[in-house]
C-alpha positions as CSV (number, residue, x, y, z in Angstrom):
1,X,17.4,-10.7,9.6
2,X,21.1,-9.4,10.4
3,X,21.1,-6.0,12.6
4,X,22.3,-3.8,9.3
5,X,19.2,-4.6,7.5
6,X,16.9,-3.7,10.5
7,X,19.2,-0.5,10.7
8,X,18.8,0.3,7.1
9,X,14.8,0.1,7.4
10,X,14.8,2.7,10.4
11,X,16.5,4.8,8.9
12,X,14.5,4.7,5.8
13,X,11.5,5.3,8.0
14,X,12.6,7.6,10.2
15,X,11.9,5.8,13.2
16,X,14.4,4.0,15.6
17,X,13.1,1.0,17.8
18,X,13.7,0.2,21.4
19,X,12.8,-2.9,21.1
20,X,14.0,-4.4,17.8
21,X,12.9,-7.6,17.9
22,X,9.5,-5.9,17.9
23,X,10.7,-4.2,14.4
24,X,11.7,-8.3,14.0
25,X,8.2,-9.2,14.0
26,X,6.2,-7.0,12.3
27,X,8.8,-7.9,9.1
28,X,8.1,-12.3,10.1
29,X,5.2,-13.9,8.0
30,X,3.7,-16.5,9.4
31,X,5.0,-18.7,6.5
32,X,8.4,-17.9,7.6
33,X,7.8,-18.7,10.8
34,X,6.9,-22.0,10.1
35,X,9.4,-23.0,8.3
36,X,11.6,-21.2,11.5
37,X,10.1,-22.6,14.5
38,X,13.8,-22.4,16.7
39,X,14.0,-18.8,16.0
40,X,12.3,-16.5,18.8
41,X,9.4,-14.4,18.5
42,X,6.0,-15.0,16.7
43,X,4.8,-13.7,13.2
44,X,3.0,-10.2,12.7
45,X,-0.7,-10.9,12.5
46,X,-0.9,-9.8,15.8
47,X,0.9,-6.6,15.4
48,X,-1.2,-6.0,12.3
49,X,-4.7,-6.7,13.9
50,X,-2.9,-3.9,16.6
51,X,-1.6,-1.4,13.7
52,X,-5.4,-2.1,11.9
53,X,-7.0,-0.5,14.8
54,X,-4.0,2.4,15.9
55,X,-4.5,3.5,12.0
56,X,-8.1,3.6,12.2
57,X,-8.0,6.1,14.9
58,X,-5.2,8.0,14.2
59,X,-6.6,8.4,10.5
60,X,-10.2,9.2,11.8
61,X,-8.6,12.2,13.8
62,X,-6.1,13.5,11.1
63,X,-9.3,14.2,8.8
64,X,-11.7,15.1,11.2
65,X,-9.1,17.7,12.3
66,X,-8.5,18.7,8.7
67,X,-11.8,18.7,7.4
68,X,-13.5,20.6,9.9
69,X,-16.6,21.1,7.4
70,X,-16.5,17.6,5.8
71,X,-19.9,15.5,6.5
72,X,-19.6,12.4,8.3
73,X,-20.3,10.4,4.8
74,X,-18.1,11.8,3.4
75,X,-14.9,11.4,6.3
76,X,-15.1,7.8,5.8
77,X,-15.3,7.6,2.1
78,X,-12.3,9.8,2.2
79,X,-10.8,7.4,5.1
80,X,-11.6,4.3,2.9
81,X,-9.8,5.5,0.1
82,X,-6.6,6.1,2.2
83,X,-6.7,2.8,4.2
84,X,-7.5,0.3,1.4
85,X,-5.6,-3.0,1.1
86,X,-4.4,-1.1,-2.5
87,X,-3.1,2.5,-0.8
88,X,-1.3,0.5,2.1
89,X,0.6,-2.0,-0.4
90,X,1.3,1.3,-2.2
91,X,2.9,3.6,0.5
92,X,4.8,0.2,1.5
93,X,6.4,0.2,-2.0
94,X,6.9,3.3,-1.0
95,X,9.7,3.0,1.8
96,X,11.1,0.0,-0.1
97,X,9.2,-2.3,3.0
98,X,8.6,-6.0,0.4
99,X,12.2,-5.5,0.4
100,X,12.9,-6.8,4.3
101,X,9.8,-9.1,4.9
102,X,10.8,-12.5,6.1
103,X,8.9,-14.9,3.7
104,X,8.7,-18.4,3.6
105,X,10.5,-20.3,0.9
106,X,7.1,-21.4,-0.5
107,X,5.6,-18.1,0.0
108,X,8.4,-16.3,-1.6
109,X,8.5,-18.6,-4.6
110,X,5.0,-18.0,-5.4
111,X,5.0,-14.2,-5.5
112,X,4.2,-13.2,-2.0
113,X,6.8,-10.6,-1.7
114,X,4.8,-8.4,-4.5
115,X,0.8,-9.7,-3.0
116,X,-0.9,-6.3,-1.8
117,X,-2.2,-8.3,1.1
118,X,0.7,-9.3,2.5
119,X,2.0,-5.7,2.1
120,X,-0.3,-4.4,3.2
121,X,-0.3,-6.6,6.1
122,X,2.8,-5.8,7.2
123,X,2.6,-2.3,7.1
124,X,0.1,-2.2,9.1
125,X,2.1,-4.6,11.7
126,X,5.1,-1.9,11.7
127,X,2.7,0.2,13.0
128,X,1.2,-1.8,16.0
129,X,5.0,-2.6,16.2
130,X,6.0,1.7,16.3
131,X,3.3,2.0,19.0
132,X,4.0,-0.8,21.0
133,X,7.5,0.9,21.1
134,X,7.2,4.3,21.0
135,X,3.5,5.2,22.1
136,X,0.3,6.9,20.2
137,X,2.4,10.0,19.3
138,X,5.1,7.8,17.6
139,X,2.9,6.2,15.8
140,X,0.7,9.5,14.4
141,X,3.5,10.3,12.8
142,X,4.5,7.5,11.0
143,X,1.2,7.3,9.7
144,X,1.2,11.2,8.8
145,X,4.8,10.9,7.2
146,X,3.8,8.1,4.8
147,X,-0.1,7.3,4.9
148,X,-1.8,10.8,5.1
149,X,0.5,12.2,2.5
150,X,-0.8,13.3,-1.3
151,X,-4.1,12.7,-0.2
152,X,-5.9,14.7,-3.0
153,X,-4.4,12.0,-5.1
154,X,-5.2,8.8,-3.1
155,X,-8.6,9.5,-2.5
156,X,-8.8,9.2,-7.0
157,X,-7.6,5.5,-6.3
158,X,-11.0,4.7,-4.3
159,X,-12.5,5.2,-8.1
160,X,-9.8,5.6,-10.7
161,X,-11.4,3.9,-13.8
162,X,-14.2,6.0,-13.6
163,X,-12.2,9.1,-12.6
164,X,-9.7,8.4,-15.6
165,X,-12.5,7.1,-17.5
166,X,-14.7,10.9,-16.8
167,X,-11.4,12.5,-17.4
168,X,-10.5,10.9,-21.3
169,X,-14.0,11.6,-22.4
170,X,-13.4,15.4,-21.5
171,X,-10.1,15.9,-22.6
172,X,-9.3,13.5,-25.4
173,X,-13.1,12.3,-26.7
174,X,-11.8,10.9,-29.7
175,X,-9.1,8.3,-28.5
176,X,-10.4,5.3,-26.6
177,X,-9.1,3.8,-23.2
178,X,-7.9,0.5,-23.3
179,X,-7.3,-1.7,-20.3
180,X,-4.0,-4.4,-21.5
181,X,-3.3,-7.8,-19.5
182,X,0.7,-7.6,-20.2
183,X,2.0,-10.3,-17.8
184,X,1.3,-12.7,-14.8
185,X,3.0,-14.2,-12.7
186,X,3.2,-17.1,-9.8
187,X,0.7,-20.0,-9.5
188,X,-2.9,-20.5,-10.0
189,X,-3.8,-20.2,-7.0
190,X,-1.6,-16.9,-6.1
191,X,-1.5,-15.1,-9.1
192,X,-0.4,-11.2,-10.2
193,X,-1.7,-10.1,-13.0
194,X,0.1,-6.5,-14.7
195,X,-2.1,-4.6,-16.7
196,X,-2.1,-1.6,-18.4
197,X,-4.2,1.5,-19.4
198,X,-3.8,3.2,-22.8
199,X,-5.5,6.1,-24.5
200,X,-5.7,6.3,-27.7
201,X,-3.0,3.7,-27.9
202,X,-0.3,5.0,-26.0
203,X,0.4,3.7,-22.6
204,X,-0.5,5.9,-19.3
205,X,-0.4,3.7,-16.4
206,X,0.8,0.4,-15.2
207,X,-0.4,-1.5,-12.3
208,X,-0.2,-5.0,-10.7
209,X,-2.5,-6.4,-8.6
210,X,-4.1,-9.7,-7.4
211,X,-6.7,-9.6,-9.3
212,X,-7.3,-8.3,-13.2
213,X,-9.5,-5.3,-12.2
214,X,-7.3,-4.6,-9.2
215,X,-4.0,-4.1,-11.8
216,X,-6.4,-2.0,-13.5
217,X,-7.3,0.1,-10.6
218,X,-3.5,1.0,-10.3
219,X,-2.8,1.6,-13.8
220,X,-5.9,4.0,-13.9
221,X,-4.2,5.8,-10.5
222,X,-1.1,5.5,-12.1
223,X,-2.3,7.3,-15.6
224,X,-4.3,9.8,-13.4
225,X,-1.2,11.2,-11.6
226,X,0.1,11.6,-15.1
227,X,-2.6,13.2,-16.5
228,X,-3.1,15.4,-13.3
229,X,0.4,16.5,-13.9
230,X,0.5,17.9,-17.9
231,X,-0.4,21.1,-19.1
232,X,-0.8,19.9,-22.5
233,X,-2.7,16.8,-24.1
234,X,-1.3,13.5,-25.3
């Protein structure tokens, strides 16, 4: 990856490496690196089983310092909801990060560049990468900038067919919700499935995900946020 398009993601995240090549890494699936064994470096599952751990921490004492009353039970439901494969892949769409992975051509062709795991994956190994670089302080931040943000809303995605589900039979009892599959796409054996959520026949919320129920999930979040965000009924 040429030295603008590394530039361009640290400014987008608002950090700037040391080290590039660590920045370098964390963006190299091990499918890419495969099929680029001459290059330098190694791919990022090790900077994401690193940035696993550093956001497990750094989470845990963001909410315990918040939620000074909050019930053990209760911290890591709330940390679960934040952390999940789902949230990640969405606060990586977020800073635009599927955009600069380094994907194998076989990977790439099968959908990989849109597959919450590796997303999420490589979120996480930025990271392990930012506090390799920059130290635990560094890497707080990141994860307060563009993990621990709109939490109220992300802890709804933990449960958001329910929660949507609770939310339609209070506000609107006489108009159904619908779950629609409206596309797929890739292989068999890596497929995306788009879905989307309707009440009372008008579309809310669209999501994709890996699995049927998992585009669900999002379109729920997604029609949630909407909901959350009238004053008036459909």
């Amino acid at each position: 990856m040429g030295r603008r398009k590394l530039k361009e993601l640290q400014e987008r995240i608002g950090y700037r490496f040391q080290r590039e090549e660590l920045l370098h890494q964390a963006l190299s699936h091990s499918s890419y690196v495969n099929e680029h064994r001459q290059e330098a470096g190694g791919d990022n599952e090790r900077l994401e089983f690193l940035g696993d751990a550093v956001l497990e921490l750094s989470s845990s004492e963001f909410l315990y310092l918040e939620y000074p009353e909050m019930p053990e039970g209760d911290m890591t439901k709330l940390r679960a909801s934040l952390v999940c494969e789902p949230t990640l892949a969405m606060c990586a769409r977020e800073m635009n990060l599927p955009d600069y992975l380094l994907l194998g051509k076989g990977e790439e062709h099968t959908g990989g560049r849109f597959r919450d795991s590796i997303v999420s994956d490589a979120l996480e190994a930025l990271l392990g990468a930012i506090y390799l670089d920059g130290g635990f302080a560094s890497a707080k931040e990141f994860v307060k900038k563009w993990i621990l943000t709109d939490i109220e809303h992300k802890k709804l995605f933990y449960d958001s067919k329910t929660i949507l589900q609770e939310m339609a039979q209070r506000d609107y009892r006489d108009q159904e919700v619908s779950y629609v599959l409206v596309g797929e796409e890739g292989p068999d054996h890596a497929k995306q499935f788009i879905a989307e959520v309707r009440i009372g026949g008008k579309t809310l919320g669209r999501g994709r995900g890996s699995t049927k129920k998992g585009a669900e999930q999002e379109a729920a979040y997604r029609a949630i946020i909407l909901l959350k965000g009238k004053d008036t009924c459909i």
